[in-house]
C-alpha positions in Angstrom: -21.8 -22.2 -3.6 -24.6 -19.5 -4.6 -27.9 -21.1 -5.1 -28.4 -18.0 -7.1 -25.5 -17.3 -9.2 -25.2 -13.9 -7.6 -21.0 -14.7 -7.0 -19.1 -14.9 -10.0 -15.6 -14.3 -11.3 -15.1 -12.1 -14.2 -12.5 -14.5 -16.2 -11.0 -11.4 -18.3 -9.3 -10.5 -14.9 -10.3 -12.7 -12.2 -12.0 -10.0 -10.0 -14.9 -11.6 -7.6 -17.9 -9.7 -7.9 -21.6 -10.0 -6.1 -24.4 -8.5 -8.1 -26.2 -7.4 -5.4 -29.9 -7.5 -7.6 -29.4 -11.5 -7.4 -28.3 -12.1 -4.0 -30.7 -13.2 -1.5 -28.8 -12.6 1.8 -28.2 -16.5 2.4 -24.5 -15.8 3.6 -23.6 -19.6 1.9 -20.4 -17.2 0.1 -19.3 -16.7 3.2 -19.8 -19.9 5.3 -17.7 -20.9 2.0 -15.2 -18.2 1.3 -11.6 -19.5 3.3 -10.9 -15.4 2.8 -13.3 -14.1 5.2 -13.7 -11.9 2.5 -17.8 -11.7 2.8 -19.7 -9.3 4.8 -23.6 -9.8 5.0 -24.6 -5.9 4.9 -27.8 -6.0 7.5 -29.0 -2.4 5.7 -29.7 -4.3 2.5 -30.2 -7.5 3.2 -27.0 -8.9 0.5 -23.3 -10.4 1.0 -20.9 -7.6 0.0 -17.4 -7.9 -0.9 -14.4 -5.5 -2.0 -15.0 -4.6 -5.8 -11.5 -3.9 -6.2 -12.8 -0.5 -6.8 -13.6 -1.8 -10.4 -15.4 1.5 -11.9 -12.1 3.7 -11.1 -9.4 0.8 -12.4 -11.3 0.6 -15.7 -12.3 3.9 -15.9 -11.0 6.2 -18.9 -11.2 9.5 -17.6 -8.7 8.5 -14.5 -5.0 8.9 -16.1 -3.6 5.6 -15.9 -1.1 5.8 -12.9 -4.6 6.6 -10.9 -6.2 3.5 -11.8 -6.1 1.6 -8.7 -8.1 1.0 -5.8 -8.6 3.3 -3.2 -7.1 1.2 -1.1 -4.0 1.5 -2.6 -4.2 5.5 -3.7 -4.9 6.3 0.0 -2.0 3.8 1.9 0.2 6.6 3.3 2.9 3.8 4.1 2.5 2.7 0.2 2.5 -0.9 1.8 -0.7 -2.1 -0.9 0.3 -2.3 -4.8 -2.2 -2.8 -7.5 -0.7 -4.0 -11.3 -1.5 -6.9 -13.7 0.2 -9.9 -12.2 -0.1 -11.9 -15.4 2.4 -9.6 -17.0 5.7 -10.4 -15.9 6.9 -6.9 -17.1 4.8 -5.2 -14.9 6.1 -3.1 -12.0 3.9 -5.1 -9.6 5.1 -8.4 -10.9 9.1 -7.8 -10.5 8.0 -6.4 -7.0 6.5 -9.9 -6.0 9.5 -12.2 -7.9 11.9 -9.6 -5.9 10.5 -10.2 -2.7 9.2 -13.7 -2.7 5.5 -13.0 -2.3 3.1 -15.4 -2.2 -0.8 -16.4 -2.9 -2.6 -16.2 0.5 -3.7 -20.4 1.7 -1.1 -21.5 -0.5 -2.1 -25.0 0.7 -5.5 -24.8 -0.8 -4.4 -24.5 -4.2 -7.4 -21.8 -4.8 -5.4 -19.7 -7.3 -6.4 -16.5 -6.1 -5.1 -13.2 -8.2 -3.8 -11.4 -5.2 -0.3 -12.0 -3.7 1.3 -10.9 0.0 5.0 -9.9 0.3 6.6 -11.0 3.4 8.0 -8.4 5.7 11.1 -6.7 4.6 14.2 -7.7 6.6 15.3 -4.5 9.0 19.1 -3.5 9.1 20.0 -4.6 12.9 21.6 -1.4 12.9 18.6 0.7 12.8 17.1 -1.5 15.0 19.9 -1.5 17.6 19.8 2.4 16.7 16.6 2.7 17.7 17.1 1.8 21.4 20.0 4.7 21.6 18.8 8.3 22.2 19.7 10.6 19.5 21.7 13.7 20.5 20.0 17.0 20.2 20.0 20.4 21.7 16.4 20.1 22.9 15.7 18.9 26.0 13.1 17.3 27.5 9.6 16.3 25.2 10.7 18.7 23.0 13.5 17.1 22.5 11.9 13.9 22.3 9.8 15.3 19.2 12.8 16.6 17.5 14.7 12.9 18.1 11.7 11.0 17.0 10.6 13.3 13.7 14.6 13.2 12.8 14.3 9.9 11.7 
């Protein structure tokens, strides 16, 4: 879909790139990207795209549990993983076959690299737990705090 050959996949891990010195700003990418996953950067005048934060997941002077994507170092829920999906021995790929995840469009047979896990199931205890104040000493928002940060 680029007329100048500015999108391509690496094949050695199937990361989508844009080198931005052969992009002319024609947004085709992402009239043709079913992701939404291209951003026309008005400052520059190119498409943009996440990188996958490719210079710190190859880089040697990271040690190795480091080399992922921002994205992922920074989650404070840990609700992103990063690992190599073609290795079924990795710790990413028994998280997928343990929860069922699945390539995003599944329907358009695109392939992509990336998976999403569905939601965990919550205990309808907690849940029904949730909507029964806790008993504490404090009273009032104090208390509230306590109740809430006690969880």
């Amino acid at each position: 879909m680029c007329p100048t050959g500015a999108s391509y996949k690496r094949a050695e891990d199937g990361i989508v790139l844009v080198n931005e010195d052969l992009c002319i700003g024609c947004k085709l990418c992402s009239w043709a990207c079913p992701y939404g996953a291209r951003e026309y950067d008005y400052d520059s005048g190119v498409m943009k795209k996440c990188t996958m934060c490719i210079d710190r997941i190859y880089n040697d002077a990271f040690a190795v549990e480091d080399r992922v994507p921002a994205c992922v170092a920074t989650c404070p829920v840990g609700a992103r993983h990063f690992g190599d999906l073609g290795d079924p021995e990795s710790d990413v790929s028994k998280l997928v076959t343990a929860r069922g995840g699945y390539a995003p469009m599944p329907e358009l047979d695109y392939k992509p690299v990336n998976r999403y896990l569905p939601p965990r199931a919550r205990p309808a205890q907690a849940a029904d737990a949730a909507l029964v104040p806790a008993e504490s000493d404090a009273a009032g928002i104090l208390g509230w705090i306590d109740r809430m940060l006690s969880r």
